[in-house]
Structures are given as C-alpha cells and as structure tokens.
C-alpha positions as CSV (number, residue, x, y, z in Angstrom):
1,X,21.0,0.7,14.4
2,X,21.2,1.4,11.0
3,X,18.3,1.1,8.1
4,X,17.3,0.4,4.7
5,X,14.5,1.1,3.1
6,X,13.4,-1.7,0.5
7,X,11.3,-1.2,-2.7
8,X,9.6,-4.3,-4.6
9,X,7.9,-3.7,-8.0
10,X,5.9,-6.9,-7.9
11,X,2.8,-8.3,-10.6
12,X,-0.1,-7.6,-9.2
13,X,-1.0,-11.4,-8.8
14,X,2.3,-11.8,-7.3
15,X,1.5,-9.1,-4.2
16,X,0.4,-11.2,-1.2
17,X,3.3,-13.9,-2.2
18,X,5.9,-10.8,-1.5
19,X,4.2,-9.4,1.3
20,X,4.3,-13.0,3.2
21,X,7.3,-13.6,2.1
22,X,8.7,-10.4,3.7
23,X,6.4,-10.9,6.4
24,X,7.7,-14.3,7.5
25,X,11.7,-12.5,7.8
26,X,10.3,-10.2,10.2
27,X,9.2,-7.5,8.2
28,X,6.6,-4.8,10.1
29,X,4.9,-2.2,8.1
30,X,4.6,-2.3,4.3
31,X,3.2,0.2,2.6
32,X,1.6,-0.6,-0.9
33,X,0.9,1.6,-4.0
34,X,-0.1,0.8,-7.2
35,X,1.9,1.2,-10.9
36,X,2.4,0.7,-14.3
37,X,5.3,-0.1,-16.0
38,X,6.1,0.9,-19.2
39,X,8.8,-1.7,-20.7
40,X,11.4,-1.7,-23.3
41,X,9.9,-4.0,-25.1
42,X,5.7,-3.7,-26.1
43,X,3.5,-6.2,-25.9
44,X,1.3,-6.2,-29.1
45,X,-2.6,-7.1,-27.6
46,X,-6.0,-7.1,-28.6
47,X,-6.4,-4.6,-31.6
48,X,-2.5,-3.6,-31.3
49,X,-3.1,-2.0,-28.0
50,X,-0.2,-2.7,-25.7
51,X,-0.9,-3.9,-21.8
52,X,2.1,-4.5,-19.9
53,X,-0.4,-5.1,-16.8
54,X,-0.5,-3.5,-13.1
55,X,1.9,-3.3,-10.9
56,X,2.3,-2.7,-7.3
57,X,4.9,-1.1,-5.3
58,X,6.3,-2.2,-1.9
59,X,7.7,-0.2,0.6
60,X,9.1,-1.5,3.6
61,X,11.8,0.6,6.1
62,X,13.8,-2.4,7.5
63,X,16.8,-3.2,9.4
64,X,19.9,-3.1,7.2
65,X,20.9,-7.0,8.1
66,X,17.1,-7.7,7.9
67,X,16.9,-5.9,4.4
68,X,19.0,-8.6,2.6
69,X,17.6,-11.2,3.6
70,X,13.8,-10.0,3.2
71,X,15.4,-8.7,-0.8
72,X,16.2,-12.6,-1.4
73,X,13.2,-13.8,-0.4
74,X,11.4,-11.2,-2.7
75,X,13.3,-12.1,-5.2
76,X,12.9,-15.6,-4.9
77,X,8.9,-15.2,-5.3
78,X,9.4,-12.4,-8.9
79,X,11.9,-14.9,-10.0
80,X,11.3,-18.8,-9.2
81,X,14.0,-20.8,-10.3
82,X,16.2,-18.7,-12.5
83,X,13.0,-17.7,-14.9
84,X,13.1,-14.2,-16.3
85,X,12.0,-11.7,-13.8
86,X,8.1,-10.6,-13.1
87,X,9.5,-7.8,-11.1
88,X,12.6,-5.8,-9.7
89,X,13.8,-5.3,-5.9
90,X,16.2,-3.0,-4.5
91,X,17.4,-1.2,-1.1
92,X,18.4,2.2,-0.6
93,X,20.3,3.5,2.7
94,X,17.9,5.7,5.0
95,X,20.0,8.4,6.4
96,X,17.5,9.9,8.9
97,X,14.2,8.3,10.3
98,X,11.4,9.5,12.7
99,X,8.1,8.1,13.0
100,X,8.8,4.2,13.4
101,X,6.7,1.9,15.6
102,X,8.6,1.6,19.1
103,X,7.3,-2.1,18.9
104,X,8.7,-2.8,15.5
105,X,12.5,-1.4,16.5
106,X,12.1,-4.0,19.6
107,X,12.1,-6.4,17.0
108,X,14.8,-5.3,14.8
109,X,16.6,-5.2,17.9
110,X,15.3,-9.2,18.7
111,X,16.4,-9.9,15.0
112,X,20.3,-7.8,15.6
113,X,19.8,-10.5,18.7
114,X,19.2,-13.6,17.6
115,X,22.0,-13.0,14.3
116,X,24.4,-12.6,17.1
C-alpha cells in the first residue's frame, strides 16, 4: 500500500468545511496547526496596517488513491465554483511510515476494496 501525505492551507472560517469534507472520503487523523500567510499582494487595513488573516494548516497521511479524491474535495470547499482561491492544497509522496492506527490502514484497505 502506498501513501500520500496531504497539506491544506485553509481560512480559518473555512477549517471545519475541509475537515468534513475530508472526513466524509474516508479520511482518519488530521492533524491541525495554525499560520499566517504572508501574500504577494498587501492588503491595506485600518491605519495602513496590513491583515492577511489566519490560517490553518491540515495534515492528513492518506492512501495514495484516497489522497486525490480527499485533494478535490478540499479544493472544492477553498474554491467554490471557479472563484479565486481562499487557500492552497497539495500531496507529497511518503516514502517511509511508522506509527499509523492499525484501524485506520483496515480502512484504506476497505477503500483499495471497494475501488476495486
């Protein structure tokens, strides 16, 4: 079985929308951090501050068939209908693993399954 880890930079408001989304596709553990972004672009605010706002980060170690479809979902909820993007999602290969719920590889192995 082979794996993916994906990453999900997400709005803050837009968090628990990701989460079920990846949720609903099968998706186990996620672990959450929170960022900030710094863009290209700054936002002029209140007294020419800039705020670009918070960000959280999404980690989820996934099965690689699993991964794609968990990534359009994701991206479906940081970018509804073609609008510009509130966020940015990606999977990397994972080479080596250790440490992963024996109860969530019985359901990657349901998901290989059921794909079948």
């Amino acid at each position: 079985m082979k794996f993916s880890v994906l990453v999900a930079i997400v709005p803050e408001e837009l968090e628990q929308e990701a989460i079920d989304a990846a949720r609903e596709l099968g998706a186990g553990g996620i672990t959450v951090m929170s960022g900030r972004g710094i863009s290209n672009n700054q936002k002029k605010s209140f007294f020419g501050l800039t705020y670009d706002g918070s960000q959280q980060v999404l980690l989820m170690v996934l099965e690689k068939g699993l991964s794609l479809q968990i990534l359009k979902a994701v991206q479906h909820v940081i970018m509804p209908d073609s609008e510009d993007s509130k966020g940015l999602v990606f999977t990397l290969p994972l080479e080596h693993l250790g440490g992963i719920d024996v109860s969530q590889l019985e359901k990657f192995e349901q998901h290989i399954k059921d794909t079948l």
